[in-house]
N, C-alpha and C positions, 0 to 999 in steps of 0.2 A: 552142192550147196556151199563149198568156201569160198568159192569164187561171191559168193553171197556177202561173206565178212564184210566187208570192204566198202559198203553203201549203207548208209544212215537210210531207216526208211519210215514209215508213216503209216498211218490209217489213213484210207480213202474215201472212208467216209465216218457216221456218226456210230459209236461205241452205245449198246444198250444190254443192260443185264436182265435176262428171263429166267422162266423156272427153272428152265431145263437146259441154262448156258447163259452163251449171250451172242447178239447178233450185232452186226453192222450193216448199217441202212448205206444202201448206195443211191446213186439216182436211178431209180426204177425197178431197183432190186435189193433185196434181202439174201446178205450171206451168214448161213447161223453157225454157231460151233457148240455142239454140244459137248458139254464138261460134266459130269458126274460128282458127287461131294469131295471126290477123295481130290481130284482133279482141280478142283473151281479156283481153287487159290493160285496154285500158279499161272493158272490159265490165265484169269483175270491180270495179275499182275503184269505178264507179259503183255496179253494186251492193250492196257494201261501204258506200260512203257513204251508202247510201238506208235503211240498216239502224241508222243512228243518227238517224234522224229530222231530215235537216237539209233545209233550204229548196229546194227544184226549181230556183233561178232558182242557186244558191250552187251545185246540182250540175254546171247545165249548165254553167256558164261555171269550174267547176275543169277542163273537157276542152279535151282542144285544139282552135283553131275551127276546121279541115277536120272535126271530130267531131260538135261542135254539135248541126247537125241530125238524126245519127243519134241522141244520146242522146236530145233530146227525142220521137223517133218512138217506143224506144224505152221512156219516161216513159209515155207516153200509151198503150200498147198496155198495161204493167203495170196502168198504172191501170183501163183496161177491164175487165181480166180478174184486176180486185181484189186482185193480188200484191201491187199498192201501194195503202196508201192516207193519206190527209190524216193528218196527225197535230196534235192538240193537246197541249201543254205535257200531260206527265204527272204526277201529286202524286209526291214519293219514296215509297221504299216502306223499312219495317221491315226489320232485316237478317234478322230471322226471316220476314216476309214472302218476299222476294227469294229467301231461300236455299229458301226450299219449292217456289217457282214454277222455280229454277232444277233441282232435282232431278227435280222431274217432266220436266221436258228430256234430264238425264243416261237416267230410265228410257224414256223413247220412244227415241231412239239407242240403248241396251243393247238395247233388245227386238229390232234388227235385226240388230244386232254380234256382242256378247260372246253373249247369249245364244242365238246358232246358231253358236258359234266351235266348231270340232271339238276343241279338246283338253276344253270345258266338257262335252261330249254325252258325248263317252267318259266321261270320271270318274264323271258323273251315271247313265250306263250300267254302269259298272263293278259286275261279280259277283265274277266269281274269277281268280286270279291269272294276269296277261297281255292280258287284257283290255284293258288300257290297258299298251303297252309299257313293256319295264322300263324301257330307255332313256329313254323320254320322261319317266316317274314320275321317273328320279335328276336326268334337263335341269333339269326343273320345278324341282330344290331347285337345282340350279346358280346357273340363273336369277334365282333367289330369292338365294340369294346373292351373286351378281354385285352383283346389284341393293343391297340391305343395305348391303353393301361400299362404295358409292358415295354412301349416304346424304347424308352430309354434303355431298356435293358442290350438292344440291338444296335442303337445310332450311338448310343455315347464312344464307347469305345473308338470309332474314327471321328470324332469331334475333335482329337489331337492330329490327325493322321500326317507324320511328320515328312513324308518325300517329296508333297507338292502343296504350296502356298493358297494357290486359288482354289482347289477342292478343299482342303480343310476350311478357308473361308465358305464357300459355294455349301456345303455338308452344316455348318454353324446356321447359314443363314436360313436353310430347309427346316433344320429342328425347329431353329427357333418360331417359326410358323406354325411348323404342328406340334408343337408343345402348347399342350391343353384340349387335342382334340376330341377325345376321351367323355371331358365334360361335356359338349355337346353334343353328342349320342346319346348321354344319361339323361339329358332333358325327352330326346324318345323315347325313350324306355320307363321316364317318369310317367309321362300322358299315357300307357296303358298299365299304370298301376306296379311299376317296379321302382323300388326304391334304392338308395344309394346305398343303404346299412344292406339290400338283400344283395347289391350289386358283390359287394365287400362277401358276402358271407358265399358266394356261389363260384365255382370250380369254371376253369374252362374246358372246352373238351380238350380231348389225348391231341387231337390232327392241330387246334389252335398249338396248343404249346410245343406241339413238334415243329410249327415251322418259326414261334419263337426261339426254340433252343438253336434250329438250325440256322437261322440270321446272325442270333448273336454267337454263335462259333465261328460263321464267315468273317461276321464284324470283325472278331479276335484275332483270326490266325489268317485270314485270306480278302482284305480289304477290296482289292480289285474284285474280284468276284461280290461281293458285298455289293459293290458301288452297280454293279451290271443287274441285281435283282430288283434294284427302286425304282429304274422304269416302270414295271411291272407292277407290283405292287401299288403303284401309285396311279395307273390306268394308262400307260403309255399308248397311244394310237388310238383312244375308244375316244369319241366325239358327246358322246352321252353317258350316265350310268344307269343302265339296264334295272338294275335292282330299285335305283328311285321312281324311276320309268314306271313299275312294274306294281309300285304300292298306289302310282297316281290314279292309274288306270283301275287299280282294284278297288279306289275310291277311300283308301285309308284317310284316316281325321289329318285332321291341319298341325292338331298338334303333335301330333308323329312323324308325320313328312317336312313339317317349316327345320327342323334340325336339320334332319337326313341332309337337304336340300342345302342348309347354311353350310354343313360338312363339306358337298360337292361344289359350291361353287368357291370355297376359299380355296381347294386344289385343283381347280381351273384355271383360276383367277393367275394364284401362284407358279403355275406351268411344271405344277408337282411330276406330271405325266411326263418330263422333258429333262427329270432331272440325271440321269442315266446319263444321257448325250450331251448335257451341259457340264457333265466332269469329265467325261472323258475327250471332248474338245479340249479340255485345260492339261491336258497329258501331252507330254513329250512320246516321241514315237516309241509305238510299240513292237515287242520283236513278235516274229509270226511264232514260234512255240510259247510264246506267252498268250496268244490270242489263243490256238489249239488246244492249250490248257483250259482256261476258259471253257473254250464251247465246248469239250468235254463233259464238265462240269455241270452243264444245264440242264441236262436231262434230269438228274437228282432235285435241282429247285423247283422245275415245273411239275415233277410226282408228289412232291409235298405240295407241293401250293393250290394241285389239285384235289390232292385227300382232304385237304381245307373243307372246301366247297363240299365235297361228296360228303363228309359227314357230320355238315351243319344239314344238310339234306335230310342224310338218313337218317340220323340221330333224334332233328325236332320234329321231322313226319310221323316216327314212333312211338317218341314218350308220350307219357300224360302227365310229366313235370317238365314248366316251361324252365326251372333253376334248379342245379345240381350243388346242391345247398350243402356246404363242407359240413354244416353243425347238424345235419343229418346222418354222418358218414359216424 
């Protein structure tokens, strides 16, 4: 293995954490390492660090030396079974580059996620009215509202973002469009009897505000990442919204759907879905461990972003309260 030292090497594929470890997804194959509690920490860390392409000899010796020789056994077993391999200095890459390579990442993760998340199947399913609970159909806008409501708490923060001109301009010009869109949900939420004082007086769920806290931490400490989740967010790639699709069909009132409907075509209109790729176009080249970084990173935005969904699902199919009314608590 010292002949090992001496080459900076990589993950060769995507980094995911299990119950019982964690695995790298290769193309066609799954290689898993199981870690135990006592284990998981270093484990993790190295392979975190092996996922930035830095030197075998710089990994081993960041562990503590009772560990040493586990991770080089460790190293050498990855490298066998091609988890890991050599890495040579990579060219940067074009932000239009990066951000294309980086979205085929977000749609391999969707394809597992979001698009087998049950509240997506229902709306996609949805005929006729019930189909998809009423409950969950008013959560939905709740949710969505909640969410809105807290906007600023996520975008401000790079509204200054000081290392490129055009994205702080390009990021100004975004808010300033959806800044307010909040009120217009509340006009659907009025039309079946919810009001603005119950809106004020009612909690959002745990999954809403974990992927609040999780934006606005990105926002803070990890901008670039930040800027790669509002594609997403904002329907990158979808042609339709399923969920308005979904009330049409179920034959919801006008005055419930004419918002919803005002909501989706202002971020049509806006090319809100494009705004990912329209900042990161505005980027000077990036280096390939800073993209690596990134798509690391994804897998954590799309498990939250899916909890989202899953428990506006479970949560409004179960209650028999459609508001989680703090001045009840």
């Amino acid at each position: 293995m010292q002949q090992e030292t001496s080459h900076a090497i990589r993950l060769a594929g995507f980094l995911r954490e299990q119950v019982d470890g964690f695995a790298i997804d290769l193309d066609g194959r799954t290689i898993s390492i199981q870690a135990e509690n006592a284990n998981r920490g270093w484990i993790g860390n190295l392979l975190r660090e092996a996922s930035h392409g830095i030197e075998t000899e710089r990994i081993i010796e960041s562990q503590p030396p009772d560990l040493r020789d586990a991770a080089t056994e460790l190293i050498a077993r990855l490298l066998e079974d091609h988890a890991i391999v050599r890495s040579e200095p990579d060219p940067p890459m074009s932000g239009l580059a990066a951000v294309l390579m980086l979205e085929g990442t977000i749609d391999r993760l969707c394809s597992t996620t979001l698009e087998r998340n049950p509240f997506w199947n229902a709306c996609i399913a949805a005929k006729n009215r019930g189909d998809v609970p009423d409950r969950v159909v008013i959560g939905m806008v709740i949710e969505n509202w909640h969410f809105l409501h807290r906007e600023a708490y996520f975008d401000a923060p790079v509204l200054g973002y000081v290392p490129n001109l055009a994205v702080r301009q390009s990021m100004n010009a975004f808010f300033s469009e959806e800044y307010g869109h909040d009120e217009i949900l509340l006009r659907s939420l009025n039309a079946v009897g919810i009001s603005r004082d119950e809106m004020y007086d009612s909690a959002p769920l745990p999954a809403t505000m974990g992927l609040c806290n999780a934006l606005a931490h990105w926002s803070h400490y990890d901008p670039m990442f930040f800027f790669l989740t509002m594609g997403v967010l904002e329907g990158q790639g979808l042609r339709s919204d399923s969920f308005l699709d979904a009330c049409e069909r179920m034959s919801w009132p006008h005055g419930f759907i004419a918002p919803l409907r005002a909501h989706s075509m202002l971020n049509i209109k806006g090319e809100h879905g494009n705004l990912t790729r329209k900042l990161f176009v505005q980027m000077p080249l990036l280096a390939a461990s800073e993209v690596r970084r990134l798509r690391g990173k994804l897998s954590s935005f799309v498990e939250i972003y899916d909890a989202f969904y899953r428990q506006v699902f479970s949560h409004y199919s179960s209650t028999s309260r459609q508001l989680r009314r703090i001045s009840n608590w």
